[in-house]
N, C-alpha and C positions, 0 to 999 in steps of 0.2 A: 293146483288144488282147486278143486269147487267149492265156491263159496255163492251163497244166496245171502240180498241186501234187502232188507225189510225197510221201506220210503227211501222216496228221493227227491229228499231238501237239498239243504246246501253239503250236507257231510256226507250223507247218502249217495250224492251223487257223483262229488269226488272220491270219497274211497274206492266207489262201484268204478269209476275211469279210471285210478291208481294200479286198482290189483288186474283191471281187463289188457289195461296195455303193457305189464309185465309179464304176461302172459295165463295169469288165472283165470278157470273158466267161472265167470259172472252172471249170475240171473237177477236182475233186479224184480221185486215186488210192489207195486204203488197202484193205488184207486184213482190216481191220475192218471191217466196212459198219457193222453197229450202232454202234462205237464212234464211227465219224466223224460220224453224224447227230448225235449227242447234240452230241459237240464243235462242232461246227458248229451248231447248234442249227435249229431250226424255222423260222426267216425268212433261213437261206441264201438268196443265189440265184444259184447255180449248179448243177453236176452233180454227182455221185459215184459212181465207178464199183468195183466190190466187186474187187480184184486186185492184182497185185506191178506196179510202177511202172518195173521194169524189163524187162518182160515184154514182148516188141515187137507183139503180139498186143493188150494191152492198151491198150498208147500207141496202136495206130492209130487203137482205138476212142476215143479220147480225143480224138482228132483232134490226134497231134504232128506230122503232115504240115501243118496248117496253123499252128500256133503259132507267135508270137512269144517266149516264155519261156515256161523250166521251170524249177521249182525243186524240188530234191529236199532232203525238210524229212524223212522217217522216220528213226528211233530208231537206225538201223544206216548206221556211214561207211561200211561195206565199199556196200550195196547204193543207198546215196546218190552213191559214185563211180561205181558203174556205171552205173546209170539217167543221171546226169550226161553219161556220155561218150558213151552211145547215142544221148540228145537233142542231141549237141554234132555226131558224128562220123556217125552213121549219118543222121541227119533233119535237121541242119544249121537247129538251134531257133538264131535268130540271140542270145538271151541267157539262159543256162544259170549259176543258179546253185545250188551246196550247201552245206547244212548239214553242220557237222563238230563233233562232239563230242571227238576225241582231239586238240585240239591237235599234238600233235607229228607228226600225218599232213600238217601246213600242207604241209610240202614236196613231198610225193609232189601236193596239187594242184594246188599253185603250177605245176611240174613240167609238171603235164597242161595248163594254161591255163585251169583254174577258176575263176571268183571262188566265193569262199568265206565262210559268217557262223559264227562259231564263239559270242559272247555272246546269251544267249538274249534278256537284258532291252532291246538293240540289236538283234539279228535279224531283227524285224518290219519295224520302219519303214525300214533298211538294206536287207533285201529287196525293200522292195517299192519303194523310189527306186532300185536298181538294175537290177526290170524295167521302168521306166516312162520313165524320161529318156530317150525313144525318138527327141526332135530334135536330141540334141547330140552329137557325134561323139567318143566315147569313144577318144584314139590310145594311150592307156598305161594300166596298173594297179599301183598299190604294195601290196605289203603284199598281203593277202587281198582286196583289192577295196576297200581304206576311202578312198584319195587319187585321183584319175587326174585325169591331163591330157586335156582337151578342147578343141577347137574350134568353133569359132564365125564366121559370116562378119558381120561389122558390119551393120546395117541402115539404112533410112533414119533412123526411129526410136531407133536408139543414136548418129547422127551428133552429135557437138558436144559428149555426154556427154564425161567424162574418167576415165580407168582407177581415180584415187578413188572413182568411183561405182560400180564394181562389186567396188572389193577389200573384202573382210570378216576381219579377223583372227584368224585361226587356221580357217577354214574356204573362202574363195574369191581368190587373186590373178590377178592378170591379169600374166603373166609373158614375153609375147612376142607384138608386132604386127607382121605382114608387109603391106607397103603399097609397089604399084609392083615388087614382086618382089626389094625389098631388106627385111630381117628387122632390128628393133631392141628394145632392151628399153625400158621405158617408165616415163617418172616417174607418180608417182602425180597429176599435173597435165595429163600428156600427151591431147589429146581426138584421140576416135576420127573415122575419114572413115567414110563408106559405102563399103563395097565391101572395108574391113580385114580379115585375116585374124587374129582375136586366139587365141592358145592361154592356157589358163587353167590353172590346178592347183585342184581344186575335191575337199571330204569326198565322197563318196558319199550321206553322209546330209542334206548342201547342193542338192544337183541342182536339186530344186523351188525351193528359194530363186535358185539361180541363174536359172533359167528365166524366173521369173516376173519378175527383173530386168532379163532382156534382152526380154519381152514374146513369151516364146513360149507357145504355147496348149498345154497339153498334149494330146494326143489319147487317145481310150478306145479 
């Protein structure tokens, strides 16, 4: 997937090395040039373009007409919501996330429909399962983006399993199966049909675990 990184601090610089050596293609954006190479070091492999992230000039050349996610990770909320809602609102980047340093701004994102990572020491690996879980159908977000309900349709491969087998406590349940166009809740004994509509409430920072429990591939 292509993803475009709005600064390159300390979060910026790690997600941008995360997703590049898993093999997503990476443009980073920062008015440091010098500073980002260092950060980023010598075996990037992506791009880096020397300019403000909010800059719709800049984004073209980044290519946010074709992206998948953006995430806006520099040092300033003011110019992190902006760039946020240009790639949200104007170029319609289908998963736009930012960085928020003043807590108390939660609401004004919340507000706008951002997800949002405010903990630095969780922010990496939180950002980067939040642009990548790209097969699971995200219907809801709690909080700054740390809980949501997703969806899932059964497979042949999850048939027979039982909703025990994919709850994890305190991190993934399985909270409502629709089967035949009637909706029920499910014991944790309940086995799945092919063709089930399961919704789940699943961390953010689970996605990959979830995934890789229902045998979806992720794609790059």
């Amino acid at each position: 997937m292509k993803v475009i990184v709005m600064g390159c601090g300390r979060v910026g610089s790690q997600v941008s090395n995360l997703l590049a050596n898993r093999g997503h293609d990476v443009t980073v954006i920062d008015h440091r040039d010098a500073d980002a190479r260092t950060r980023l070091g010598p075996n990037f492999k992506g791009r880096i373009i020397n300019g403000l992230g909010f800059d719709q000039q800049i984004l073209l050349e980044a290519g946010i007409e074709q992206a998948d996610a953006f995430i806006a990770a520099s040092a300033s909320d003011n110019a992190n919501i902006v760039g946020a809602r240009i790639a949200r609102n104007i170029f319609h980047v289908p998963r736009v996330v930012a960085r928020m340093y003043d807590p108390r701004r939660a609401e004004i994102y919340q507000r706008l429909g951002l997800m949002t990572i405010s903990s630095t020491d969780l922010g990496v690996r939180q950002i980067y399962e939040m642009v990548t879980h790209t097969d699971l159908d995200v219907l809801q977000k709690f909080g700054r983006g740390e809980v949501n309900i997703v969806t899932v349709e059964a497979s042949a491969q999850l048939a027979g399993r039982t909703a025990r087998d994919l709850n994890i406590p305190g991190e993934v349940s399985v909270i409502s199966i629709t089967r035949d166009d009637h909706a029920f809740i499910p014991s944790t004994g309940t086995e799945f049909r092919e063709g089930d509509i399961l919704h789940l409430v699943v961390l953010a920072t689970s996605m990959t675990r979830l995934e890789e429990m229902l045998g979806i591939e992720r794609r790059n």
